[in-house]
C-alpha positions as CSV (number, residue, x, y, z in Angstrom):
1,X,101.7,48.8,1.5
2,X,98.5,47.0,0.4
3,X,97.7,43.8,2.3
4,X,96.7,41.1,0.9
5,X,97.2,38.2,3.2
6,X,97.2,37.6,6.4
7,X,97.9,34.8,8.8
8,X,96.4,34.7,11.9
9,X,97.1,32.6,15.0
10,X,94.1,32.2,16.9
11,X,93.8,30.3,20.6
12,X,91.4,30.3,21.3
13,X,91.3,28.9,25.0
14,X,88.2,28.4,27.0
15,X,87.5,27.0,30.4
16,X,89.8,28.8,33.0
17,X,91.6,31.0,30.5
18,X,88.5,32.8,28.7
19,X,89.9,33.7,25.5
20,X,93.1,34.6,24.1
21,X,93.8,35.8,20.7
22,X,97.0,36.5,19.0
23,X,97.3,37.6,15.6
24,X,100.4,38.3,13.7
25,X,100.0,39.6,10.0
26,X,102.3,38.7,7.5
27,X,101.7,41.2,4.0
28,X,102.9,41.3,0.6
29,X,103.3,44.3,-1.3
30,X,102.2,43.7,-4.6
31,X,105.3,44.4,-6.6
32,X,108.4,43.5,-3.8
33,X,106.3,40.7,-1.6
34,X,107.7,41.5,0.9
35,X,106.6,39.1,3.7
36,X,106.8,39.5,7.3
37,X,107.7,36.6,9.9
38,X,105.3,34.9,11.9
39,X,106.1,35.4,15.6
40,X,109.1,33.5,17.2
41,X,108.0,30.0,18.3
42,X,109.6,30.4,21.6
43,X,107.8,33.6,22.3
44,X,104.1,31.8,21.1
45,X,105.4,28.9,23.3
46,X,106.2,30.3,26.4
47,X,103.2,32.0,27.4
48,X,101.2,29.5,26.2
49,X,103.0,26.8,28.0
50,X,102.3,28.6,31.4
51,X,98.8,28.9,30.5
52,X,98.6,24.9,30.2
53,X,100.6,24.8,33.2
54,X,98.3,26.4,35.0
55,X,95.0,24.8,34.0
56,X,96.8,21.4,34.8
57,X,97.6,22.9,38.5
58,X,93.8,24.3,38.7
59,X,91.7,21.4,37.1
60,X,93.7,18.6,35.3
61,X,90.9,17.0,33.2
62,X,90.2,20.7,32.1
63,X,94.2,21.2,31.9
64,X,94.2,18.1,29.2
65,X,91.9,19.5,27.1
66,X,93.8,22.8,27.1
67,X,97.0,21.1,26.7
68,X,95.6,19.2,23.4
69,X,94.0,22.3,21.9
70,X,97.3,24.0,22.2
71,X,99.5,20.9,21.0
72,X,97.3,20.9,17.9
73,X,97.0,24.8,16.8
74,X,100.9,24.7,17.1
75,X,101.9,22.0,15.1
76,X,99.5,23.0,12.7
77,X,101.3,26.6,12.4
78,X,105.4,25.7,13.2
79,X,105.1,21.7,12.1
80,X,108.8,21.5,12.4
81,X,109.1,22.5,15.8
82,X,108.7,19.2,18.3
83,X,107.3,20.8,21.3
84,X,103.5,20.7,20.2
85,X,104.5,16.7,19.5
86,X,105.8,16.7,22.7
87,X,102.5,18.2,24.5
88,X,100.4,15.5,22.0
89,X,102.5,13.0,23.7
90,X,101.8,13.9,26.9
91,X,98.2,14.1,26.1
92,X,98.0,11.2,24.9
93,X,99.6,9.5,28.4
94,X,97.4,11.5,30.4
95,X,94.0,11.7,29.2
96,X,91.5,8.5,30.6
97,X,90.2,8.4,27.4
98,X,91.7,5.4,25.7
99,X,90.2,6.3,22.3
100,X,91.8,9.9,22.0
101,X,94.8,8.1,23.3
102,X,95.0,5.6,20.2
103,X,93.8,8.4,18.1
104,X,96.7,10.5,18.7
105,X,99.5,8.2,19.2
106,X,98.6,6.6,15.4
107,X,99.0,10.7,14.7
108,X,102.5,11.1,15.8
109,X,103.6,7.8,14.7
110,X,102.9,9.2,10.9
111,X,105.2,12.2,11.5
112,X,108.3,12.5,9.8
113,X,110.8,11.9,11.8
114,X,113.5,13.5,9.8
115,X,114.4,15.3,12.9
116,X,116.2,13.6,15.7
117,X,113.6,15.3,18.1
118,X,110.6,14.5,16.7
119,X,112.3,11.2,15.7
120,X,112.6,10.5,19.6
121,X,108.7,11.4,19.6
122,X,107.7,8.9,16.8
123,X,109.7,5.8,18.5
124,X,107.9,6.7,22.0
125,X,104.9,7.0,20.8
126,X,105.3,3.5,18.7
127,X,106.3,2.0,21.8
128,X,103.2,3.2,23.8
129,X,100.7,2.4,21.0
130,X,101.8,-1.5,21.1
131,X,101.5,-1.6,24.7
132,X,97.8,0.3,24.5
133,X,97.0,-2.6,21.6
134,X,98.4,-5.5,23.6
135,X,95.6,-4.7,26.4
136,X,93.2,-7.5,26.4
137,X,95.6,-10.0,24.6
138,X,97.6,-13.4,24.9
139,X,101.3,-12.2,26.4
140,X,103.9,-13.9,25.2
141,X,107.0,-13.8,27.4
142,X,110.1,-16.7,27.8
143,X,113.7,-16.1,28.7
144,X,116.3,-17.2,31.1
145,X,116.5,-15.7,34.4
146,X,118.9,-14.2,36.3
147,X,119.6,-17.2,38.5
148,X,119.4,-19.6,35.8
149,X,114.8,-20.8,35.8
150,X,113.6,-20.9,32.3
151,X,110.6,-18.6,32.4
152,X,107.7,-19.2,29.7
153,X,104.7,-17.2,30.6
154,X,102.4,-19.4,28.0
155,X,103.1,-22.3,30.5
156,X,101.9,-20.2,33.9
157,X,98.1,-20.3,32.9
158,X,96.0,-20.8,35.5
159,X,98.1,-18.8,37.8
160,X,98.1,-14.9,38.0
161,X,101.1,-13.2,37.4
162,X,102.4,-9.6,37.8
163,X,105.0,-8.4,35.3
164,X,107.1,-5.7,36.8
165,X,109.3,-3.5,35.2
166,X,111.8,-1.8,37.5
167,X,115.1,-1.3,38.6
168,X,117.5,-0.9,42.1
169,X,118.8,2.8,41.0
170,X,114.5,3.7,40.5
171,X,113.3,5.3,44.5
172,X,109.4,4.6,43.7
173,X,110.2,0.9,42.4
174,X,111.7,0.1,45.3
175,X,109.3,2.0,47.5
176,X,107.1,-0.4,46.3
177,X,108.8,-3.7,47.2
178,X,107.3,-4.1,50.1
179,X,104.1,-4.1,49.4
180,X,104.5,-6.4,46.5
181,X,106.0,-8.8,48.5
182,X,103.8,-8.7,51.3
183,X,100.8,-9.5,48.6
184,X,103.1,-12.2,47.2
185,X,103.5,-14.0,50.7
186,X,99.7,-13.8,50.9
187,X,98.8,-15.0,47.8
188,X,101.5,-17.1,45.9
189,X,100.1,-20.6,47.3
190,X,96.8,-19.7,46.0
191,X,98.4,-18.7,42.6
192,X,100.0,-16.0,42.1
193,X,103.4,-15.5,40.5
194,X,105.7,-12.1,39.8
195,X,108.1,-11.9,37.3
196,X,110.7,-9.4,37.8
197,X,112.2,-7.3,34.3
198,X,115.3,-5.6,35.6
199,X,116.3,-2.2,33.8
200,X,119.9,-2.1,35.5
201,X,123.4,-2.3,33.9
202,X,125.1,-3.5,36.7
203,X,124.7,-7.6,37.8
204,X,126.8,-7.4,40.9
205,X,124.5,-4.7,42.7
206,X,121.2,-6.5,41.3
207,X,122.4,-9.5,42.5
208,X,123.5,-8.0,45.8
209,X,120.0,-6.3,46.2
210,X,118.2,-9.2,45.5
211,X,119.5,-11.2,48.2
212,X,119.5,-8.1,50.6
213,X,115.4,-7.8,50.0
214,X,115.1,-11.5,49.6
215,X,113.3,-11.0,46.1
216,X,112.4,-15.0,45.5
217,X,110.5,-14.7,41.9
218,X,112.6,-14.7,38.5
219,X,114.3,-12.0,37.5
220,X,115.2,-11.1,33.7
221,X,118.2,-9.2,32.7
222,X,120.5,-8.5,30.3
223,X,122.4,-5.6,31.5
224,X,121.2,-2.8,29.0
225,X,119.3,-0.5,31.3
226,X,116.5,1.4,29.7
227,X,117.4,-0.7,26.3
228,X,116.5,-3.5,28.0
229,X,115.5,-6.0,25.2
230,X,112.0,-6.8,27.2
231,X,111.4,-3.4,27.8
232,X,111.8,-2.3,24.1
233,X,109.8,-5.0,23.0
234,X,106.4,-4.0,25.3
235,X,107.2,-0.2,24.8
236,X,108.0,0.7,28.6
237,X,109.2,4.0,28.8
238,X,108.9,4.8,32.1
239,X,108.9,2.6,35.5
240,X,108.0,1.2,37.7
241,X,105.6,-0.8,35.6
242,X,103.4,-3.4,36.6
243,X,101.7,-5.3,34.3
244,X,99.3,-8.1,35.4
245,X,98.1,-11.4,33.9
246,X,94.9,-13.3,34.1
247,X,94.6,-17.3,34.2
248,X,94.3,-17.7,31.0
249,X,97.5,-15.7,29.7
250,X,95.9,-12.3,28.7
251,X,97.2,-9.2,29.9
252,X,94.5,-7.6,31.6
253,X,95.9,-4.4,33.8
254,X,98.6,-2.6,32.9
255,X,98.7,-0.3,36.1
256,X,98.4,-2.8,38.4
257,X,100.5,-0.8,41.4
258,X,96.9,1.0,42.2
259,X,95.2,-1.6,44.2
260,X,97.8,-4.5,43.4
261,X,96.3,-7.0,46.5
262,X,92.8,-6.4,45.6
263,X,93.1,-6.9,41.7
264,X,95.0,-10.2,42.2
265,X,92.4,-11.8,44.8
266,X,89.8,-10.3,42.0
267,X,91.8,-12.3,39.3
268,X,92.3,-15.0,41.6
269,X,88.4,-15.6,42.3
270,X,89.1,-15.5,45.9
């Protein structure tokens, strides 16, 4: 049988891994072509996956890189498979660099999401993309809370206000209620305010936790858990999530759980 084409899948991984080729060859003969299959996805997939793994474990920024590389060469080569997406995704959440970030969320949000997979990529990745472009920018929030106060966060300038996204059923949200309300105590008479976005279904044991952690800032909810009409509208898709705003209305840190105390004093001038 004469060949006369060939694909080749190349990955070429550097860093930890040195370099790993695999080539399958698929050949027509020329009077049946006749074509061989390229190699099962799941077989490609699996040992690269615990390649990436393991860079990730050894060096993370060096893991990233790896991670995209192999994300990229496999979508190219089995685009209707969503796992590369998937690794893009995570990418793309990972890496510090805000630019490849944008980059590659504007890259999945173009896919065809045809499939209910990939589909479920595209919307996450829309989601992330508006809250990467609503960095730096007026935020506009008003609803109703929980107990009734009308919340407008245009009307809060000059005070500093965290936004946190959480819930009662979430362990690290509430691990962090303590702290956040130790820096609230501190600082609320010189200015700063929370406002609370609840991602639980059930009223009763948000109310009932509320009053059991004495939680005095407004609360939204609307009883639709991780549909949470707030939520949806800023692209959360994970928690807890703490967003914080600067005197004049912008939204200025979007991980504000890292150093909350010190960011708000720096906000506050103090």
């Amino acid at each position: 049988m004469k060949i006369t084409n060939k694909f080749r899948l190349l990955l070429t991984l550097t860093g930890i891994f040195g370099i790993y080729p695999f080539d399958s060859t698929f050949a027509q003969d020329e009077g049946n072509e006749k074509l061989s299959e390229k190699p099962a996805f799941d077989e490609v997939y699996k040992k690269l996956d615990a390649q990436v793994r393991a860079a990730l474990k050894d060096d993370q920024d060096k893991g990233i890189i790896e991670l995209e590389r192999v994300g990229r060469l496999l979508s190219k080569d089995y685009p209707k498979e969503f796992m590369p997406y998937a690794m893009l995704s995570a990418v793309a959440q990972m890496t510090p660099d805000s630019e490849k970030s944008l980059k590659i969320l504007k890259e999945l949000t173009a896919l065809d999401n045809s499939d209910p997979k990939i589909a479920q990529i595209v919307e996450k990745a829309k989601g992330q993309l508006k809250k990467m472009e609503a960095l730096g920018k007026p935020l506009d929030m008003k609803f109703t809370a929980f107990d009734g106060r009308e919340v407008d966060l245009s009307q809060m300038k000059g005070k500093v206000v965290l936004i946190d996204f959480w819930a009662t059923w979430c362990g690290p949200c509430v691990r962090e209620i303590p702290s956040v309300k130790t820096t609230y105590d501190e600082l609320h008479k010189q200015g700063f305010e929370i406002i609370g976005i609840s991602m639980d279904s059930d009223k009763k044991k948000l109310e009932s936790f509320l009053a059991k952690n004495e939680m005095p800032w407004p609360q939204f909810f609307d009883g639709k858990g991780w549909k949470t009409s707030l939520a949806q509208e800023h692209g959360i898709s994970s928690i807890p999530a703490m967003w914080l705003v600067d005197k004049k209305g912008n939204l200025v840190d979007q991980n504000a759980r890292s150093g909350l105390e010190e960011k708000v004093k720096k906000y506050l001038s103090l």
